[in-house]
C-alpha positions as CSV (number, residue, x, y, z in Angstrom):
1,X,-51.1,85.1,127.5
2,X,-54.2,82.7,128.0
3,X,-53.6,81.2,124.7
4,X,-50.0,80.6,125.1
5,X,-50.7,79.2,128.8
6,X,-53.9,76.7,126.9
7,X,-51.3,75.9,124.0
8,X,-48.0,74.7,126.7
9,X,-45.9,77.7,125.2
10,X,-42.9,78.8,127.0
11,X,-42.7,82.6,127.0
12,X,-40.9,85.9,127.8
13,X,-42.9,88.1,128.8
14,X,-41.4,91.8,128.6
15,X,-43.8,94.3,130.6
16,X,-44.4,97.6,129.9
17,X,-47.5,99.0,132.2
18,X,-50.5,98.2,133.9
19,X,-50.8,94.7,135.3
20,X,-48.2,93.2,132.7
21,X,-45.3,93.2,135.3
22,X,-47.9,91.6,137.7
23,X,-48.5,89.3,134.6
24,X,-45.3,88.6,134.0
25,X,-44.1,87.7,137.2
26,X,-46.9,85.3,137.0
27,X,-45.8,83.7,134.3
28,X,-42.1,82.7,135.8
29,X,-44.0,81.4,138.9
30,X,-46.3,79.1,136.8
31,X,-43.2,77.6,135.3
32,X,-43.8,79.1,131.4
33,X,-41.2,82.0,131.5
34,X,-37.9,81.6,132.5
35,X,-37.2,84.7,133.7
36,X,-39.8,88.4,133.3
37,X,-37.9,91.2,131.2
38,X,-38.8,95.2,131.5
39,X,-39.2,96.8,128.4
40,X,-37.4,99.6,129.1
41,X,-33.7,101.2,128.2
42,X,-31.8,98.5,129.8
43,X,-33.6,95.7,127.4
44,X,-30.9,94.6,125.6
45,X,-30.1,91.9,122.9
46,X,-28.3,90.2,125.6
47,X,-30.8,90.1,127.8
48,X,-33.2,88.9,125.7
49,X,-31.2,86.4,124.2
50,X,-31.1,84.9,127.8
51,X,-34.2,83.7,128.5
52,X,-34.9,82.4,125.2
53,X,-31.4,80.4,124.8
54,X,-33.1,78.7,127.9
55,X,-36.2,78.1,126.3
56,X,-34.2,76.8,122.5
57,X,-32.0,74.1,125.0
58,X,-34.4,72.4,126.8
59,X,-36.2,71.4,123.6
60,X,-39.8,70.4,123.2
61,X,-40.2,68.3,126.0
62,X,-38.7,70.8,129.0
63,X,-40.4,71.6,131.5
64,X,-41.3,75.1,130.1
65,X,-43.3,73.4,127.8
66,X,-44.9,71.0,130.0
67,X,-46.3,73.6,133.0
């Protein structure tokens, strides 16, 4: 996550235990993730595709990329 935060790489962050929903969470608040995903039965295609269709339409220069 720290290397992706340095670099200005949007992410989706899919938590699974510990402090990664914390984590995650933390990302959509810093502006990197557009949304935090559980990785859990109800993780679909769909769902996933969401949050990354965001990411693939604001191009290289939305604000994903610039937080």
């Amino acid at each position: 996550m720290a290397a992706a935060l340095h670099a200005g790489v949007p992410q989706v962050p899919c938590a699974v235990m510990l402090d990664q929903p914390h984590n995650a969470r933390l990302c959509v608040r810093l502006g990197v993730a557009p949304e935090a995903l559980s990785f859990d039965r109800h993780l679909t295609a769909g769902r996933l595709a969401r949050p990354l269709k965001a990411i693939l339409r604001e191009g290289p220069d939305g604000p994903l990329h610039k937080a």
